[in-house]
N, CA, C and O atoms as a GROMACS GRO file, in nm:
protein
  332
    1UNK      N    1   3.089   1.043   1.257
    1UNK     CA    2   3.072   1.168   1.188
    1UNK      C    3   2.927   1.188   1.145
    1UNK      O    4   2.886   1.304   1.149
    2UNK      N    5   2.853   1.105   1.109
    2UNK     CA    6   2.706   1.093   1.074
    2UNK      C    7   2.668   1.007   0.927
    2UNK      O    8   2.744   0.946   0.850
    3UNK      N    9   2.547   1.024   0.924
    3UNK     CA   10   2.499   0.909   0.814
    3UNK      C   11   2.484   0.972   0.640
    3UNK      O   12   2.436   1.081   0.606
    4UNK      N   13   2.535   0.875   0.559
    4UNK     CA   14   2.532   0.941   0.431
    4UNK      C   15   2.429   0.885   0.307
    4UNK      O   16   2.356   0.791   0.338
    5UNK      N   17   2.424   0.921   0.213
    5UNK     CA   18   2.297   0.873   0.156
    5UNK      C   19   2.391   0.854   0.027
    5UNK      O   20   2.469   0.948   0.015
    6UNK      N   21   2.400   0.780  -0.048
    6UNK     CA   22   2.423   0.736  -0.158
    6UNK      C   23   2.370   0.670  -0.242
    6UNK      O   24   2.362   0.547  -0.244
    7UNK      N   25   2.310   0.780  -0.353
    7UNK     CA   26   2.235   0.727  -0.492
    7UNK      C   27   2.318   0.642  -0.599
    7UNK      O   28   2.427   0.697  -0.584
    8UNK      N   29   2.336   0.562  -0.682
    8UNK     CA   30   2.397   0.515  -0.757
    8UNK      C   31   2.300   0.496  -0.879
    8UNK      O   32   2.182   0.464  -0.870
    9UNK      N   33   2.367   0.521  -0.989
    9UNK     CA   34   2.246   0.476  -1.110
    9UNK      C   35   2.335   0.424  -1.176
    9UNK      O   36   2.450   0.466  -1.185
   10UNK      N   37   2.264   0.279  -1.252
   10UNK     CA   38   2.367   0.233  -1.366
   10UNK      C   39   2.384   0.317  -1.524
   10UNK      O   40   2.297   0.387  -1.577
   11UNK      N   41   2.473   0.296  -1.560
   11UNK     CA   42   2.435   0.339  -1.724
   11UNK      C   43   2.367   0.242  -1.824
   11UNK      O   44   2.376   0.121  -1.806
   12UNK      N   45   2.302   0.291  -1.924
   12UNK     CA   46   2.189   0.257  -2.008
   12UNK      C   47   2.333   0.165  -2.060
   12UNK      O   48   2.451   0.200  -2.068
   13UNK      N   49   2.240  -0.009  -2.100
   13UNK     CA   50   2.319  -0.123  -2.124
   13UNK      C   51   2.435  -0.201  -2.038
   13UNK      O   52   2.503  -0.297  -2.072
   14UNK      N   53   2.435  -0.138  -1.932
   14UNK     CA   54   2.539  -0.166  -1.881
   14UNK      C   55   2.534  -0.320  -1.767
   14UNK      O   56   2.630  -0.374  -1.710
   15UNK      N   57   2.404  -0.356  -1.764
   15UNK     CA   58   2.375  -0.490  -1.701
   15UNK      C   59   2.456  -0.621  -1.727
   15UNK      O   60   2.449  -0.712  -1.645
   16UNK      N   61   2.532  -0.634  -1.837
   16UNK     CA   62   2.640  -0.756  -1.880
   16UNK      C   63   2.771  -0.702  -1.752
   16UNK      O   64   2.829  -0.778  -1.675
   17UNK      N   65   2.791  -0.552  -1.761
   17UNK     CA   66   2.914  -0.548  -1.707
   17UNK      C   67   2.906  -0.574  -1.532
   17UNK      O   68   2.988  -0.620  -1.452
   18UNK      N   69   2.744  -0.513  -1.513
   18UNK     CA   70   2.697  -0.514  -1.396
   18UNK      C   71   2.711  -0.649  -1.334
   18UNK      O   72   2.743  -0.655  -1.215
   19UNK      N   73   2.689  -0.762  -1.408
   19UNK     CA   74   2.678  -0.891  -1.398
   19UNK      C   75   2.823  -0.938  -1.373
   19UNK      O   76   2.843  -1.016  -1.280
   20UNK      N   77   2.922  -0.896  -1.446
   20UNK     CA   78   3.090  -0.948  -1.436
   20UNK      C   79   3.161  -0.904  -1.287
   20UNK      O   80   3.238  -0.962  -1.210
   21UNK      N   81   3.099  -0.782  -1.289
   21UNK     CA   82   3.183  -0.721  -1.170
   21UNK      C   83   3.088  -0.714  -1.030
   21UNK      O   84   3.122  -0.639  -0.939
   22UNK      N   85   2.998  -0.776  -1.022
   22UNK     CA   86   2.890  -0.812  -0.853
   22UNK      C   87   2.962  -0.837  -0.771
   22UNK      O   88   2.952  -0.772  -0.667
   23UNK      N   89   3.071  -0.946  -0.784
   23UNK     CA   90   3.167  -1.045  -0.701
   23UNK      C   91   3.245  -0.897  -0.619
   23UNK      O   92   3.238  -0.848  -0.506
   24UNK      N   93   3.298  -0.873  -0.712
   24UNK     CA   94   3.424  -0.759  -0.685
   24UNK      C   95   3.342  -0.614  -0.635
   24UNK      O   96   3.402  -0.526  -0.573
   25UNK      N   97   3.195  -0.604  -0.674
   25UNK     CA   98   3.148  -0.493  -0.624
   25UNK      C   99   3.109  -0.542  -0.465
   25UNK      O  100   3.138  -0.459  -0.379
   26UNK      N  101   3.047  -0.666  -0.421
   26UNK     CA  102   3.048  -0.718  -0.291
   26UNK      C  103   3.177  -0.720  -0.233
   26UNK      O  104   3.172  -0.633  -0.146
   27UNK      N  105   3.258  -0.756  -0.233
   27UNK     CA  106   3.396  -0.777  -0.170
   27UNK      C  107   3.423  -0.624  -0.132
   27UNK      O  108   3.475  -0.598  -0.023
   28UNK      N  109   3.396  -0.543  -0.201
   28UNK     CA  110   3.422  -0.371  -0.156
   28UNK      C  111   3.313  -0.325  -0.023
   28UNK      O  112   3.335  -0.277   0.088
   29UNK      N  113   3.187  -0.365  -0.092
   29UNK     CA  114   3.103  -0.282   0.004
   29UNK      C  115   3.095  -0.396   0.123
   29UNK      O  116   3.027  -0.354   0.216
   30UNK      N  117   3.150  -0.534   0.144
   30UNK     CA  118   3.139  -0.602   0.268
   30UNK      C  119   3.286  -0.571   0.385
   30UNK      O  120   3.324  -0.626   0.488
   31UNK      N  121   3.343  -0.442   0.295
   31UNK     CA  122   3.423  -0.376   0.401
   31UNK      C  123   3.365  -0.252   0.533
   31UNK      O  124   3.408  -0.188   0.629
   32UNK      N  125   3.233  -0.277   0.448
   32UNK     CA  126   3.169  -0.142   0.486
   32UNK      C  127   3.036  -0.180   0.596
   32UNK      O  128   2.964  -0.095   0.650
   33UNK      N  129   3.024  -0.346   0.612
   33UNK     CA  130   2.893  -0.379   0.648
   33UNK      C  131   2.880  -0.354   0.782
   33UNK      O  132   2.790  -0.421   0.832
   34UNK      N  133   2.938  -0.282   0.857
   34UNK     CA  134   2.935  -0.275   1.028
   34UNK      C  135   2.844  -0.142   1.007
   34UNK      O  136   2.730  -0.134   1.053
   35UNK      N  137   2.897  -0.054   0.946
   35UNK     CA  138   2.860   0.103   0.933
   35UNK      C  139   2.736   0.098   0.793
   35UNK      O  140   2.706   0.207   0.745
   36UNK      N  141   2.683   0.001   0.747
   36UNK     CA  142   2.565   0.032   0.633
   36UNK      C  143   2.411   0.002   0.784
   36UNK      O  144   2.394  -0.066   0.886
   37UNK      N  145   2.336   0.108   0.700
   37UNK     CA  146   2.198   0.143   0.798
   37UNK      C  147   2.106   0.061   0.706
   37UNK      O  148   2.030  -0.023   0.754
   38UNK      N  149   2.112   0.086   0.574
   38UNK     CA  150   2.030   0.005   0.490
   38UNK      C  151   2.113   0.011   0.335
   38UNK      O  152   2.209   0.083   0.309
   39UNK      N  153   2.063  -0.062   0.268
   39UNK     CA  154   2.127  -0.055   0.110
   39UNK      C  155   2.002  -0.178   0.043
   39UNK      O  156   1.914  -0.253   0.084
   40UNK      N  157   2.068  -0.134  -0.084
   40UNK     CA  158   1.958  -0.199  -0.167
   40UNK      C  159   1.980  -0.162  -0.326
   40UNK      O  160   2.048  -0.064  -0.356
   41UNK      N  161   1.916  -0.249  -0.430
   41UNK     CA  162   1.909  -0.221  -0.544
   41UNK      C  163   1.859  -0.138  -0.537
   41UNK      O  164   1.847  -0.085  -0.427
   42UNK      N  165   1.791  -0.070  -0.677
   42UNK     CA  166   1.691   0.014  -0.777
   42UNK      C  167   1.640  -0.091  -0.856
   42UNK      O  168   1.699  -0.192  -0.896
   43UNK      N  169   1.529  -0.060  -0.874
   43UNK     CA  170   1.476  -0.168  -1.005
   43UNK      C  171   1.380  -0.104  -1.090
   43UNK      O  172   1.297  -0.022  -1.049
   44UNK      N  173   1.390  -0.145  -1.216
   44UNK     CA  174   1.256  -0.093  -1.334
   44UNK      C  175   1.142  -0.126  -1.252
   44UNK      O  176   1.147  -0.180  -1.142
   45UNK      N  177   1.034  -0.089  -1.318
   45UNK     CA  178   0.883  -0.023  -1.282
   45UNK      C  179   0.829  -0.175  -1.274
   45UNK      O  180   0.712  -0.193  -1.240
   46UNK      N  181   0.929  -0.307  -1.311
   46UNK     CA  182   0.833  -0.419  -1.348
   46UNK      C  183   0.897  -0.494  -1.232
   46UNK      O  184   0.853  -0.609  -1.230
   47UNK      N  185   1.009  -0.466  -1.107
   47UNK     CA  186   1.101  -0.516  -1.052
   47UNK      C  187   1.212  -0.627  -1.086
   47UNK      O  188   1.260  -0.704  -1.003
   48UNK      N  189   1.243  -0.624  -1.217
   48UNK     CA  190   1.290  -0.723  -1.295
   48UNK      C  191   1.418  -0.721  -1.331
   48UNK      O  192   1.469  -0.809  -1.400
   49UNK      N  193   1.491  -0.597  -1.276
   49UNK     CA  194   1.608  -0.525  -1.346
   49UNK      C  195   1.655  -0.418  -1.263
   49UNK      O  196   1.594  -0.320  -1.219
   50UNK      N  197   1.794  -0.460  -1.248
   50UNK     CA  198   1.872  -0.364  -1.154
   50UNK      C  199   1.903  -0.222  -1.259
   50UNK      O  200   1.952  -0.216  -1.372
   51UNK      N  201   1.842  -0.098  -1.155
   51UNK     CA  202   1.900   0.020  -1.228
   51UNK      C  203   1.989   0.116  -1.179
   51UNK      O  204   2.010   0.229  -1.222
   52UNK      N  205   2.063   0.029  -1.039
   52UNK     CA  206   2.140   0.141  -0.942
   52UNK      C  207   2.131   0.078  -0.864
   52UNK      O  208   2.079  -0.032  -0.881
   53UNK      N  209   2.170   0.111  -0.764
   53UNK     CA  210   2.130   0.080  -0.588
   53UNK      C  211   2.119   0.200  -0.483
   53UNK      O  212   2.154   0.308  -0.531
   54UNK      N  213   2.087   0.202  -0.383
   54UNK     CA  214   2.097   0.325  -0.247
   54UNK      C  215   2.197   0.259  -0.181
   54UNK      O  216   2.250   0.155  -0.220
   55UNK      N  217   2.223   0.323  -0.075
   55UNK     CA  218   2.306   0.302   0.048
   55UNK      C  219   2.295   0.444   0.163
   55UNK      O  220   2.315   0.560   0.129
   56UNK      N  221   2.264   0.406   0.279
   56UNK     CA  222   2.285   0.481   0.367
   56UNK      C  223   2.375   0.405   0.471
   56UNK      O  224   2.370   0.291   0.517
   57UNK      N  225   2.475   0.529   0.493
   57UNK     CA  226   2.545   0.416   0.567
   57UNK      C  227   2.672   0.537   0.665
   57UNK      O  228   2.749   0.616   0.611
   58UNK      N  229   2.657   0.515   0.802
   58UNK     CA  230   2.742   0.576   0.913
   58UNK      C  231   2.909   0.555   0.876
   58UNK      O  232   2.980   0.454   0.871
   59UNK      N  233   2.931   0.677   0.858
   59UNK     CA  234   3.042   0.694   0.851
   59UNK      C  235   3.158   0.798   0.895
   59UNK      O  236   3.139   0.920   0.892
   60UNK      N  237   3.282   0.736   0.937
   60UNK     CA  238   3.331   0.812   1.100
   60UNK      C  239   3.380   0.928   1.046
   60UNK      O  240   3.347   1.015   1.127
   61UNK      N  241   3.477   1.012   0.903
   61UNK     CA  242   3.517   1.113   0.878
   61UNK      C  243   3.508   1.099   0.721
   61UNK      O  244   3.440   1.025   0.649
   62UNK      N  245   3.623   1.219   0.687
   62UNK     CA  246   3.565   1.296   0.550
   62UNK      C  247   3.671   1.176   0.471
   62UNK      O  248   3.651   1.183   0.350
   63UNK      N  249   3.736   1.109   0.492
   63UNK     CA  250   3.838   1.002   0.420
   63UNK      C  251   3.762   0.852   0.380
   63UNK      O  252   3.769   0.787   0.275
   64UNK      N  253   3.693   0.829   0.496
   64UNK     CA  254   3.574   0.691   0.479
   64UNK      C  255   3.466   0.723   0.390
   64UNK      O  256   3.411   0.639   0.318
   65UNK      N  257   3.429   0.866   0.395
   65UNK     CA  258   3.302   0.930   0.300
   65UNK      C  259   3.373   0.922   0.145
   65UNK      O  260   3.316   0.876   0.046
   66UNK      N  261   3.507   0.974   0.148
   66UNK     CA  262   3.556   0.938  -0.016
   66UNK      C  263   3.584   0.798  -0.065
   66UNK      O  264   3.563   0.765  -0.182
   67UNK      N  265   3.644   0.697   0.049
   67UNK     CA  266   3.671   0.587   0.031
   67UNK      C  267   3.531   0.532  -0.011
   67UNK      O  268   3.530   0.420  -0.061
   68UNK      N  269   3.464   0.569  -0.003
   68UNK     CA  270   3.309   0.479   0.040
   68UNK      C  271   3.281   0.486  -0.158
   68UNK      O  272   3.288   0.414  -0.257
   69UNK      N  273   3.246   0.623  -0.116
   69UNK     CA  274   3.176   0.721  -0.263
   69UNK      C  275   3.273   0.691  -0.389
   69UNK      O  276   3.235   0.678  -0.505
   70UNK      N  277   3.378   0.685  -0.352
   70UNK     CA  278   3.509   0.657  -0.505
   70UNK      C  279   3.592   0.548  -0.487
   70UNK      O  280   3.638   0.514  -0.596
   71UNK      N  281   3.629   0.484  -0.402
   71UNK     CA  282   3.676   0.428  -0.398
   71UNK      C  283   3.703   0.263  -0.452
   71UNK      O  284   3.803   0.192  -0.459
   72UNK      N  285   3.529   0.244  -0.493
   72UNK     CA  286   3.459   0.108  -0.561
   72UNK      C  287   3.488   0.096  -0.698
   72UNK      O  288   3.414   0.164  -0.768
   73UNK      N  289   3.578   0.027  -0.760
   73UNK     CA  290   3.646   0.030  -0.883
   73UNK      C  291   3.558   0.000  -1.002
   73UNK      O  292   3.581   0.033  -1.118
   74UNK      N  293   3.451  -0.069  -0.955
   74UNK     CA  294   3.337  -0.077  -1.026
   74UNK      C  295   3.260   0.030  -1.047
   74UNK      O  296   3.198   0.016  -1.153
   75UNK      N  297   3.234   0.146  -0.983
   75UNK     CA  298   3.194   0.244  -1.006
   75UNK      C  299   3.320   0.330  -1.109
   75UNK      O  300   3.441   0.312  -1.094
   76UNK      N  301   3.265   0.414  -1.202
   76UNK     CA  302   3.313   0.504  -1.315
   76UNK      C  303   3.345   0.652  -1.203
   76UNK      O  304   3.250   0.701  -1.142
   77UNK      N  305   3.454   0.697  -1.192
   77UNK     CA  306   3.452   0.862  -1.097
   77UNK      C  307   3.387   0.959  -1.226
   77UNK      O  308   3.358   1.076  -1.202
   78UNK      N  309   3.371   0.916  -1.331
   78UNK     CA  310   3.333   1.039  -1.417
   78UNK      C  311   3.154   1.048  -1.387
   78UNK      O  312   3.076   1.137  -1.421
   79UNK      N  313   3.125   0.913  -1.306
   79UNK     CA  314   2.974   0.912  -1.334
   79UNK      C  315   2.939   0.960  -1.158
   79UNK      O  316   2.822   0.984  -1.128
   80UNK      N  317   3.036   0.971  -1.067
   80UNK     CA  318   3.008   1.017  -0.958
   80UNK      C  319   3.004   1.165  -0.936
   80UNK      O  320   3.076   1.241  -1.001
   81UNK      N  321   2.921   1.207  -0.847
   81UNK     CA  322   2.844   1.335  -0.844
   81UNK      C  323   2.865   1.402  -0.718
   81UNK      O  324   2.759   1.405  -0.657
   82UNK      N  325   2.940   1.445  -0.668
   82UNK     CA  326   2.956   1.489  -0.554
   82UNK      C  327   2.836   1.610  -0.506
   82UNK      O  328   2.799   1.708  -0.571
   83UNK      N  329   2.802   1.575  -0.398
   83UNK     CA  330   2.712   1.690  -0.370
   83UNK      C  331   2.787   1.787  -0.292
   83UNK      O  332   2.733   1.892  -0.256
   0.00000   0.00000   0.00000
C-alpha cells in the first residue's frame, strides 16, 4: 500500500514508565520488522534521553496502518494523532 511516517513523542516524566514497558514495546514493533524502512529514538539536545521515537515503515493496507499506529499498548490512543 505504501510507506508511513510515524512521529511518537513521550510525555513530560514519563521515562520510569518508558523504562518498564521497552520489553513489551519491542515484542510489538518486532512484529513489524520485515516492513520497517528505518526507526529510531528522539533524543534531548544533549543525546542523553529518549523523547519519542520515528518510524517509517511499508505497510500493505488501511488495517496494518491502524494495527501499527494503535495497536502498541504502550502507546496512550488519547495521545495518538491521526493525520
Amino acid at each position: 500500500m505504501g510507506d508511513y511516517f510515524f512521529y511518537c513523542r513521550d510525555r513530560d516524566g514519563s521515562a520510569e514508565l518508558r523504562d518498564r514497558l521497552v520489553e513489551e514495546h519491542w515484542a510489538f514493533m518486532d512484529r513489524f520488522a520485515d516492513q520497517m524502512i528505518a526507526r529510531g529514538p528522539t533524543l534531548t539536545d544533549d543525546g542523553e534521553t529518549a523523547t519519542g521515537s520515528l518510524h517509517i515503515v511499508d505497510l500493505p493496507d488501511p488495517t496494518t496502518v491502524t494495527t501499527f499506529g494503535y495497536g502498541n499498548r504502550t502507546i496512550s490512543p488519547e495521545s495518538t494523532v491521526p493525520w
